[in-house]
C-alpha positions as CSV (number, residue, x, y, z in Angstrom):
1,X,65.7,249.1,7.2
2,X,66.6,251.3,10.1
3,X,70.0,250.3,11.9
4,X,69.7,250.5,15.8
5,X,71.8,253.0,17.6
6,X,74.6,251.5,19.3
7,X,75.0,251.1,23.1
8,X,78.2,253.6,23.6
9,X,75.0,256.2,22.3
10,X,73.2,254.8,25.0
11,X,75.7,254.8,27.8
12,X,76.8,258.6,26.8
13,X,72.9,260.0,26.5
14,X,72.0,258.3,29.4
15,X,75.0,259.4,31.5
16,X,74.4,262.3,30.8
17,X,71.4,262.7,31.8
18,X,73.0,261.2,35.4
19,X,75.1,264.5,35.6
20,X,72.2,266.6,35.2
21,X,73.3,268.1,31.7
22,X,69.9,268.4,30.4
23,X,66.4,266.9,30.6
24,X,65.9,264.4,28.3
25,X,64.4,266.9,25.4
26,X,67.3,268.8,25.8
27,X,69.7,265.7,25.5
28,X,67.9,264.2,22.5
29,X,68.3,267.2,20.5
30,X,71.9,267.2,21.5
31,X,73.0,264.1,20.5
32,X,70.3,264.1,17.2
33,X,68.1,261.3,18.4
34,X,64.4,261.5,18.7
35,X,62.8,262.0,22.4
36,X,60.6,258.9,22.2
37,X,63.8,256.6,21.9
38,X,65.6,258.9,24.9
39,X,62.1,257.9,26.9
40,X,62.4,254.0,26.1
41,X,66.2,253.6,26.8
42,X,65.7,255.4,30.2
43,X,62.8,253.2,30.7
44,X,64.6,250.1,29.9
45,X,67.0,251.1,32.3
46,X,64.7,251.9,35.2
47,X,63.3,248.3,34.4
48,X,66.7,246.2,33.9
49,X,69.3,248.2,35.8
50,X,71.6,248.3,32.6
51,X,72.2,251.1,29.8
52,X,72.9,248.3,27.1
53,X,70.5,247.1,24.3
54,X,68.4,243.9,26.0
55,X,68.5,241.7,23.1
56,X,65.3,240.6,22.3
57,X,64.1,237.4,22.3
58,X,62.2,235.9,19.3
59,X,59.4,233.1,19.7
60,X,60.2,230.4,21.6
61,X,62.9,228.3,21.4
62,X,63.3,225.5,18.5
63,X,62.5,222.2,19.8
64,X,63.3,219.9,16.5
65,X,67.0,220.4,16.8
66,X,69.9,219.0,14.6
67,X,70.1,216.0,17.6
68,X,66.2,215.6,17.4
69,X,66.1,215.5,13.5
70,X,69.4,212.8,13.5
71,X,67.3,210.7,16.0
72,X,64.3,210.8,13.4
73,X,66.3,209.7,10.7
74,X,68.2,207.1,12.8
75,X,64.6,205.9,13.5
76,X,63.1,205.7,9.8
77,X,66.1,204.0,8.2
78,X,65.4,201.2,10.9
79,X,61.8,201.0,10.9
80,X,60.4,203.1,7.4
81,X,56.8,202.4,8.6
82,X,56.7,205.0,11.6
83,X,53.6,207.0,11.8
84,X,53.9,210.5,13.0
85,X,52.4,209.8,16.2
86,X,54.7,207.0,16.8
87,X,57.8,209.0,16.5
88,X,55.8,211.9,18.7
89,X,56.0,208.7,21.3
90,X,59.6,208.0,20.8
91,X,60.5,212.2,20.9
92,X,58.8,212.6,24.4
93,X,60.6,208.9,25.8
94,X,63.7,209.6,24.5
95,X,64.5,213.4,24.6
96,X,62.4,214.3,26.1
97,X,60.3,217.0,23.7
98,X,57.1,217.5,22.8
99,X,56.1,217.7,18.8
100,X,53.0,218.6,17.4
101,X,52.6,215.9,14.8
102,X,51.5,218.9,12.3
103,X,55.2,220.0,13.0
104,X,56.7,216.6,13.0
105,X,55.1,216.0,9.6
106,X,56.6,219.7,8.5
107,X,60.3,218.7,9.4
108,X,60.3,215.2,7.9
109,X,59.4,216.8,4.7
110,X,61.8,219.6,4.7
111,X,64.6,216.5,5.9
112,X,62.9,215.1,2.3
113,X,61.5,211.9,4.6
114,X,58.6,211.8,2.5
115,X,56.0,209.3,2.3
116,X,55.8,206.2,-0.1
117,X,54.0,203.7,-1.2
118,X,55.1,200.5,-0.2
119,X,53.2,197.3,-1.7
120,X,53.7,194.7,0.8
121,X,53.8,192.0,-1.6
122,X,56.2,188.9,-1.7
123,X,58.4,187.7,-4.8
124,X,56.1,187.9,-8.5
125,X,56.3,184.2,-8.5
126,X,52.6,184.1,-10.4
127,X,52.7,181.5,-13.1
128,X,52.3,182.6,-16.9
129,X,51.6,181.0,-19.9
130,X,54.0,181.3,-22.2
131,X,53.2,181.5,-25.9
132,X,54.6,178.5,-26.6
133,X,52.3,175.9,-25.1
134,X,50.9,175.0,-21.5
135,X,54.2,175.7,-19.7
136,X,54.7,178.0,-17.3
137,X,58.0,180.5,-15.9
138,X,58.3,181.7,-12.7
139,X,59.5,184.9,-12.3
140,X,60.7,186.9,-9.2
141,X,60.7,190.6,-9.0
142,X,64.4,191.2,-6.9
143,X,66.1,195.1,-6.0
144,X,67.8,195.9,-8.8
145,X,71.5,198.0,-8.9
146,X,71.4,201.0,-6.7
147,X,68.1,200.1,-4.5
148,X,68.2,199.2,-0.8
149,X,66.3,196.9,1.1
150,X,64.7,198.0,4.8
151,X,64.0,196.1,7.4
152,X,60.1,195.9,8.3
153,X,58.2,195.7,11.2
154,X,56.3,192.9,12.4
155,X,53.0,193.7,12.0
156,X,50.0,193.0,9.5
157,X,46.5,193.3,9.8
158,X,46.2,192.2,6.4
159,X,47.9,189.9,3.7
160,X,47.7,192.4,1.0
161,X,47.8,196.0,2.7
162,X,49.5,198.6,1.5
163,X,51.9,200.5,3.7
164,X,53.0,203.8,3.5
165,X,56.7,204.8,4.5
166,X,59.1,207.1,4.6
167,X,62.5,207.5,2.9
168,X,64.8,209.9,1.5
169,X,64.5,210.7,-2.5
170,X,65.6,208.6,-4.4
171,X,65.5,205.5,-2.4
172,X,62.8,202.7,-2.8
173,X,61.4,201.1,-0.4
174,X,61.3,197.5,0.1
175,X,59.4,195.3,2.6
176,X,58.0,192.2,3.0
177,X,55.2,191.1,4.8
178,X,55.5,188.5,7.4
179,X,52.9,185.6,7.6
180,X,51.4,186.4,4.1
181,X,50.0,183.4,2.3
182,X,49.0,185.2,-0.7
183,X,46.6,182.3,-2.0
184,X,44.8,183.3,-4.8
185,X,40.6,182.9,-4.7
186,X,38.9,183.6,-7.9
187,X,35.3,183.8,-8.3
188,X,33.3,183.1,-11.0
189,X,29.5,184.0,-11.6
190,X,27.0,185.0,-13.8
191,X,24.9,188.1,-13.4
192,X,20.9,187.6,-14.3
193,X,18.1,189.9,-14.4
194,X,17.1,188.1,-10.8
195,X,21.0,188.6,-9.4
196,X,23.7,185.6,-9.1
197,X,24.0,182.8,-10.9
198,X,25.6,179.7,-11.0
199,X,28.7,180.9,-8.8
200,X,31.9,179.1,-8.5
201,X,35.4,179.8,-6.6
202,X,38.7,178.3,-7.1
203,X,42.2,179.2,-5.6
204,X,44.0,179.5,-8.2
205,X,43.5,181.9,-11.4
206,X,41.6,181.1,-14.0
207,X,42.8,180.0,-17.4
208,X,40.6,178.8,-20.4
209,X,40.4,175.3,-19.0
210,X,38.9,176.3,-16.0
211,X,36.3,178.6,-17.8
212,X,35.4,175.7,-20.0
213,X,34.9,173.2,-16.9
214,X,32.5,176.2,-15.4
215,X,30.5,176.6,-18.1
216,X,30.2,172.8,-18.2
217,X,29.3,172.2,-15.1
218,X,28.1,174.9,-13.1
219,X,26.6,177.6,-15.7
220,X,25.6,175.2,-18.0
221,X,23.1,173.3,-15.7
222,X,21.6,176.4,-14.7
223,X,21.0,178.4,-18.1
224,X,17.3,177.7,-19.8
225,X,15.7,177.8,-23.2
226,X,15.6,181.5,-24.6
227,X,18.9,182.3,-21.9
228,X,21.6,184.6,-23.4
229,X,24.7,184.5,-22.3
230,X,27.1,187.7,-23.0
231,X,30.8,187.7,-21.9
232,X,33.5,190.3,-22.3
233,X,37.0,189.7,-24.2
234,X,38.8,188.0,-21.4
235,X,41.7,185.8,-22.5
236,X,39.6,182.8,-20.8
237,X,36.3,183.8,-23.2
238,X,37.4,183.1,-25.9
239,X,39.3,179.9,-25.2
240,X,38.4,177.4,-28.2
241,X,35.2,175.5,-27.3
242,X,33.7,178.4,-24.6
243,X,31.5,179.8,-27.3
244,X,29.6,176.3,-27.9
């Protein structure tokens, strides 16, 4: 690419020109530069009174500056859950700047801010049957080595939603979900040729015990002579005694 000309070429074509040494063809063949550029620095000067180069001004000016993008990470690392028009909302109250939220969604993922699933679940403490018998373990899923735990908002619309927030790579995400009481419903139900049958729920899940004590005394009463009954290979199906 072409380098400019500098301004002391300027300054000496154009005074010059002052002192009446030439017209502006002759002075362009003088000092070896072409006649349109001897036209548009002496129109330049006509319009902005100086023989320098105006430096010209590219696009408008940035908005998300170094300050703007430390306030967005400030934010985040508080509160992970912040949509993009949320933090629009904070930019114009505390800056004050207007962002696109196209553009705010552009510079959180160059800042590597980028989204997450977050499973706004409380501590695993479902109880399993162990292979030795009827007893049970609870266990809790905890951060392990390395991970950090966020702060969340408080704010639910449901027990088992599924947030999405933002954090830097390598950095998980942990929340938990205030006023969640995470009860468990099962349904149970049999599907006929004429819909529903013989439905049953329970808050808890089921085991083999429970299946037995439906197909006793809720499926049982409703099936007829000639009725079929096909199930899949659930753990609970094939409890000893469901298949009588």
């Amino acid at each position: 690419m072409a380098k400019s000309y500098g301004d002391d070429l300027r300054r000496k074509l154009l005074e010059a020109h002052d002192r009446g040494e030439g017209t502006l063809d002759q002075l362009a063949t003088r000092f070896s530069v072409s006649l349109p550029w001897a036209w548009k620095i002496s129109a330049q000067r006509k319009h902005s009174g100086q023989m320098e180069r105006i430096e010209q001004r590219r696009g408008s000016r940035r908005k998300v500056t170094p300050e703007v993008e430390q306030r967005l990470r400030g934010w985040i690392e508080v509160q992970p859950d912040l949509t993009l028009a949320e933090l629009q909302q904070k930019l114009e109250t505390a800056v004050p700047v207007h962002v696109s939220v196209g553009r705010l969604w552009q510079v959180l993922r160059q800042m590597g801010l980028r989204l997450k699933k977050s499973h706004s679940t409380p501590s695993n403490a479902t109880a399993k049957r162990t292979a030795g018998g009827g007893k049970s373990s609870l266990s809790a899923s905890r951060p392990s080595a390395g991970e950090v735990d966020l702060p969340r908002r408080e704010r639910s619309d449901h027990a088992d939603d599924t947030r999405l927030c933002r954090a830097s790579g390598g950095r998980r995400v942990h929340e938990a979900t205030p006023a969640g009481h995470w009860k468990i419903l099962t349904i149970l139900s049999a599907l006929s040729l004429g819909g529903l049958l013989a439905t049953m729920t329970i808050e808890q899940a089921t085991d083999g015990d429970i299946f037995l004590a439906y197909l006793e005394q809720v499926l049982g009463p409703k099936l007829r002579p000639g009725d079929v009954v096909v199930m899949d290979n659930l753990s609970a199906h094939r409890w000893p005694g469901s298949s009588n």
